[in-house]
C-alpha positions in Angstrom: 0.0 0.0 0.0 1.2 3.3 -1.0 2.6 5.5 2.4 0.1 8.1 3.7 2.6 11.2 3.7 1.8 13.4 6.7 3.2 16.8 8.1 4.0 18.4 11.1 3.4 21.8 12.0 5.0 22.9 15.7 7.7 20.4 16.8 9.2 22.0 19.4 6.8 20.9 22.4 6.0 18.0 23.8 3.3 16.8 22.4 4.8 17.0 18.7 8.0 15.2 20.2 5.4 12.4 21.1 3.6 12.5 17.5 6.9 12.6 16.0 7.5 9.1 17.9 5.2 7.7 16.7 5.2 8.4 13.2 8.9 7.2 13.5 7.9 3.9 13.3 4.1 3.9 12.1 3.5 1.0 9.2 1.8 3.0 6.8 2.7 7.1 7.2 5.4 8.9 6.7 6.7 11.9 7.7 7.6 14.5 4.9 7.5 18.0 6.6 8.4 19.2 9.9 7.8 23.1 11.0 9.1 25.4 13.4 10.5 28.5 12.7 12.5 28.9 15.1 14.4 25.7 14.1 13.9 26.0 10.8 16.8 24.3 8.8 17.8 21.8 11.1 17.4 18.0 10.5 14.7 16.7 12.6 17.4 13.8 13.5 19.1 16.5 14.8 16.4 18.0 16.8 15.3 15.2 18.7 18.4 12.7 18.7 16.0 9.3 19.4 15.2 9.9 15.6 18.4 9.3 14.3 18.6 6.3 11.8 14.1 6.4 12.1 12.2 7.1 9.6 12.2 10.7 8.9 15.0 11.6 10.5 16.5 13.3 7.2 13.2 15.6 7.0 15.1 19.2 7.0 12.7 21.3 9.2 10.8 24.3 7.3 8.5 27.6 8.4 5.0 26.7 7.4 3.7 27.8 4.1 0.6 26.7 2.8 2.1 25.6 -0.5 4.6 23.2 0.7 1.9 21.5 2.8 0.0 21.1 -0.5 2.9 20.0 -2.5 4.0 17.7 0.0 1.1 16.1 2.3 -2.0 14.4 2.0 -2.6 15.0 6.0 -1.0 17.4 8.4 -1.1 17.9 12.7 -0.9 21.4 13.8 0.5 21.2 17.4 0.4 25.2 17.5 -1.1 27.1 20.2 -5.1 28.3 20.1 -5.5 31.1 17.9 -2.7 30.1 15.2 -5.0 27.1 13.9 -7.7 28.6 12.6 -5.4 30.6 10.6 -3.3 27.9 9.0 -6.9 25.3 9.0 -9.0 27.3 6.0 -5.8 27.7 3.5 -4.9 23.8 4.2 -8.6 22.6 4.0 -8.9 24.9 0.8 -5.9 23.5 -0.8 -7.1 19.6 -0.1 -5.2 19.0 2.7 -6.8 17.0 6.0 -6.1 18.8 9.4 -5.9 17.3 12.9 -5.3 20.6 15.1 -4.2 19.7 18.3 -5.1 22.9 19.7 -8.7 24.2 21.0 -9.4 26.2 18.1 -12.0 23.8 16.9 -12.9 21.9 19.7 -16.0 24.3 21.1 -18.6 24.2 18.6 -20.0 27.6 20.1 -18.1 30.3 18.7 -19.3 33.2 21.8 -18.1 29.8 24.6 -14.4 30.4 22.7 -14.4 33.4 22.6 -15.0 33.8 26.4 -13.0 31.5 27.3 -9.8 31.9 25.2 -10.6 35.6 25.0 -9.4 35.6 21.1 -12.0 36.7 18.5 -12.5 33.2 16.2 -11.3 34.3 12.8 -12.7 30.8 11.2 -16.0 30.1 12.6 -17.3 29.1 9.8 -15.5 25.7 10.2 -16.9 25.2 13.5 -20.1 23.0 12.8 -17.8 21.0 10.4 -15.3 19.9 12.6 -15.3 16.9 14.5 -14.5 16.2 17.8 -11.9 13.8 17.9 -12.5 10.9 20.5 -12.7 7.6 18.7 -14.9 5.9 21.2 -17.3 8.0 20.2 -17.7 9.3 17.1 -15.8 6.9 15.1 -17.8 7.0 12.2 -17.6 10.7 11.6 -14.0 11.2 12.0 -13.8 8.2 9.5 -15.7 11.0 6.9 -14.7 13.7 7.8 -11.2 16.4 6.4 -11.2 18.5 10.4 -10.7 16.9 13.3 -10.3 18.6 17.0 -8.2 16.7 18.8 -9.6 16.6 22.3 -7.7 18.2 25.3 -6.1 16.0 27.5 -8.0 15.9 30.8 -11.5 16.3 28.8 -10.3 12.7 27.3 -9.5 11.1 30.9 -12.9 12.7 32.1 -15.5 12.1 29.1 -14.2 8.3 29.1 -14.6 8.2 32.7 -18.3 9.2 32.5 -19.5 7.5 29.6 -21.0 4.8 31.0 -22.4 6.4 33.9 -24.5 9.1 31.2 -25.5 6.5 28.8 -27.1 3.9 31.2 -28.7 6.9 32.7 -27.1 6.0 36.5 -25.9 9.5 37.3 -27.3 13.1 38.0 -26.6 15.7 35.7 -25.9 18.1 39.1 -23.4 18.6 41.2 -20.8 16.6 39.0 -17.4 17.4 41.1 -14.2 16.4 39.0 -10.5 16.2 40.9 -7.6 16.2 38.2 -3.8 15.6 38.6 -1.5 16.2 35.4 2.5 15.5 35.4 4.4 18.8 34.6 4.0 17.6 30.5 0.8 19.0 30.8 1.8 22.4 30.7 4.4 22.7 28.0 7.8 23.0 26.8 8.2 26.5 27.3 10.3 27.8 29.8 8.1 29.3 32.8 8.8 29.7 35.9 5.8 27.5 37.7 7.0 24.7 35.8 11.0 24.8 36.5 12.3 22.1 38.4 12.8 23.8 41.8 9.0 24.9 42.0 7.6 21.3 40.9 9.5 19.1 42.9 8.7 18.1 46.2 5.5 20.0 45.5 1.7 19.7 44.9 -0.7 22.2 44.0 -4.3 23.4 42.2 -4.0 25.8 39.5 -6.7 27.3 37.3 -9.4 27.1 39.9 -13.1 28.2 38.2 -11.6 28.7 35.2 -9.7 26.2 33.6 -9.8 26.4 29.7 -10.9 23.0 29.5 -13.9 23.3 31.4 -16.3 24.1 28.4 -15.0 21.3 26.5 -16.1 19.2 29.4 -19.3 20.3 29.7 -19.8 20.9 25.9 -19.4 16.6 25.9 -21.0 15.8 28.7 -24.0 18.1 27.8 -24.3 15.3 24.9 -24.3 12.6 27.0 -26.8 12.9 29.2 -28.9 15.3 26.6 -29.2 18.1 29.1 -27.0 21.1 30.0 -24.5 20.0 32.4 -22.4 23.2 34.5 -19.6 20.9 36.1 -17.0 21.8 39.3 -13.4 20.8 37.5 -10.4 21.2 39.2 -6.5 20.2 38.3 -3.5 20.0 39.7 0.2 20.0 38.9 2.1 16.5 40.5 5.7 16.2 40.3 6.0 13.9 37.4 6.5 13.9 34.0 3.8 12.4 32.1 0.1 11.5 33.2 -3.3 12.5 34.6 -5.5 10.9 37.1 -9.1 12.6 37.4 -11.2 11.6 40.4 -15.1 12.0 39.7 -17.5 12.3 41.7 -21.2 11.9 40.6 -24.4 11.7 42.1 -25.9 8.5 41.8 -30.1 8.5 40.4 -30.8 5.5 41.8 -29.9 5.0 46.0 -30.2 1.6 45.9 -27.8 0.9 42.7 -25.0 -1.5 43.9 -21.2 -1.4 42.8 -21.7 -5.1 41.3 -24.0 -3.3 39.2 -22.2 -0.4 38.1 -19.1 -2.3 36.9 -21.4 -4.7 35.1 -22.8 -1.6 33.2 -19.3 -0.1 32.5 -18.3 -3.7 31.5 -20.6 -3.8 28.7 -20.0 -0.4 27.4 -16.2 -0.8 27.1 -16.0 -4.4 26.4 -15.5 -4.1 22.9 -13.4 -0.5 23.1 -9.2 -1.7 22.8 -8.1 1.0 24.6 -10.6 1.1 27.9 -10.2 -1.2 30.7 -12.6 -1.3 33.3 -10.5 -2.3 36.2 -12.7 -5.0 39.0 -14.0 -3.6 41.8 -11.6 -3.0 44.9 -8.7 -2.2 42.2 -7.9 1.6 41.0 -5.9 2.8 38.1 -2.6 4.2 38.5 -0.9 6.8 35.9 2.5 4.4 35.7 0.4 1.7 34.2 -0.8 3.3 31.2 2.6 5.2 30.4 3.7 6.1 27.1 0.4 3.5 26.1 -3.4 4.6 24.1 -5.2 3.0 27.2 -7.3 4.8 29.6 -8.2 3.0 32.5 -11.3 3.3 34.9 -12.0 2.3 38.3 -15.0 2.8 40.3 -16.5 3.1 43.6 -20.0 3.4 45.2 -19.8 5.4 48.5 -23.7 4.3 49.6 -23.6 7.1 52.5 -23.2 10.0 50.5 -24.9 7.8 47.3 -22.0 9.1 44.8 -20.7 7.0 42.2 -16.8 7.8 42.2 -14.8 7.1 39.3 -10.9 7.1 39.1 -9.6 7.6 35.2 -6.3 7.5 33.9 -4.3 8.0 31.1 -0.9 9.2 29.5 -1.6 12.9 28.5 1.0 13.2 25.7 0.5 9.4 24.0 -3.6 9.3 24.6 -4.0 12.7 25.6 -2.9 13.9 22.4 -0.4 12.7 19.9 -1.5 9.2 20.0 -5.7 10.1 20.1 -3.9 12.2 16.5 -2.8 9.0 15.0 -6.0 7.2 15.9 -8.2 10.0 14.5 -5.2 10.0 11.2 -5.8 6.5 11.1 -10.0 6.5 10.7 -9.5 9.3 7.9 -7.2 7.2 6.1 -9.2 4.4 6.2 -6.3 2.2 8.3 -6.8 0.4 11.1 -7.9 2.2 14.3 -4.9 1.2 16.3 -2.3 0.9 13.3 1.1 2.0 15.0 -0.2 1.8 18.3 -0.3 -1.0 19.7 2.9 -1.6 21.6 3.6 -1.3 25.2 6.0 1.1 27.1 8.4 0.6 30.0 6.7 0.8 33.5 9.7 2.7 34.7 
């Protein structure tokens, strides 16, 4: 089969080192462009060493132009920040070229809910109702048809896989939904800034983005779906001192008082059981961020606390490999027509 060639646009953070990874040694794309203009000119071997003698390591990094995307790619990831994708999307989509935008510039489907919450004026939201968001488990099908995809942000995807169960088997309130969430430093970005230096992280634990976390109205947006009902949510992170994962603890009030734990898992069973990448964990175990390292899975425990009749659920999952670059292959994979999991199947180290 003739290779998919695919582009990437913003290789400097983390998450376009992780895409970068992978596309290293995915079976049927290759990668043919790699921008950044600050390191424009460089080999990409040369940027990120553990390329060297991979596929694509001879790519010769480039600023972005619209025409050598064309010339070049059949598909291309923008890992930019929000506000720089819609700008590059229309000229790529207009000359042909599919786009998986890691950013939020696509992701809210209301273009006043951006606005107010990225405080940038949308310059392209006439794309907006033709984008799809881009979580396999659930919209599969329409990421398989469609040239826009939003990649989802990374704690929405530990938290809308969390409560998909609970919304579609109807066991859950649509009030008072209180999410905990713990990211490794990753989460944040390369950048240099001061919160995230080594000396502030280490030996340290704290909230940030209390009220209004960006990801909020992606959240809601999602679960709003789910349950077919507006849904105004409590979400709350927090920086850990590691590198790479989240953990988000949800809390949820249960419909039903007399709903047992045996029951709930047997409902979460049967939702994920024919999903690769979601394991329901038995009852009495709980997920733990080393376990999905560097890996597509997201993994679910659950708890039924009958005195305050909430239904807790503990999700996890590797923010840079599922949280983003790898959820990007998946959703490159359904538009090419390959294999969901093509190039993503292997396992990482536990340590």
């Amino acid at each position: 089969m003739e290779a998919i060639n695919v582009g990437l646009v913003g290789i400097t953070g983390y998450a376009g080192m992780e895409l970068a990874r992978l596309l290293a040694v995915h079976p049927s794309m290759r990668l043919v462009m790699a921008c950044s203009r600050a390191e424009s000119g460089k080999r990409l071997g040369e940027y990120y060493p553990f390329l060297e003698k991979l596929p694509g390591c001879d790519v010769r990094i480039s600023q972005f132009t619209p025409e050598e995307v064309k010339e070049k790619c059949d598909l291309v990831f923008l890992a930019v920040p929000a506000g720089k994708a819609m700008q590059m999307a229309p000229k790529l989509l207009k000359a042909g070229v599919r786009v998986i935008d890691f950013s939020a510039d696509f992701r809210l489907q209301d273009k006043a809910v951006y606005e107010e919450w990225y405080a940038l004026p949308h310059e392209a939201k006439e794309l907006l109702a033709e984008a799809v968001y881009g979580l396999p488990e659930l919209y599969a099908d329409k990421i398989a048809k469609a040239r826009l995809i939003a990649n989802p942000g990374c704690y929405p995807t530990s938290i809308i896989l969390g409560l998909t169960a609970a919304c579609k088997h109807d066991l859950i309130s649509s009030k008072n939904i209180l999410i905990d969430s713990k990211s490794g430093t990753t989460g944040a970005g390369r950048k240099p800034n001061l919160p995230t230096l080594f000396c502030e992280v280490a030996d340290n634990f704290r909230a940030y983005g209390l009220v209004r976390h960006r990801h909020t109205p992606e959240i809601e947006q999602e679960i709003s779906k789910l349950l077919a009902t507006p849904v105004t949510l409590q979400f709350t992170p927090h920086l850990v001192p590691m590198n790479r994962g989240i953990l988000s603890t949800i809390y949820a009030e249960l419909k039903d008082p007399a709903m047992t734990a045996e029951k709930v898992w047997e409902l979460y069973h049967e939702t994920w059981k024919e999903a690769p990448w979601v394991r329901v964990l038995p009852l009495g175990k709980l997920p733990e961020t080393r376990f999905v390292r560097g890996t597509m899975f997201c993994d679910i425990g659950l708890a039924l606390d009958k005195r305050t009749k909430r239904l807790i659920i503990v999700s996890v999952i590797d923010n840079l490999c599922r949280g983003a670059a790898g959820q990007a292959v998946a959703n490159a994979n359904l538009i090419c027509h390959r294999p969901m999991d093509e190039g993503l199947s292997h396992t990482a180290p536990l340590v």
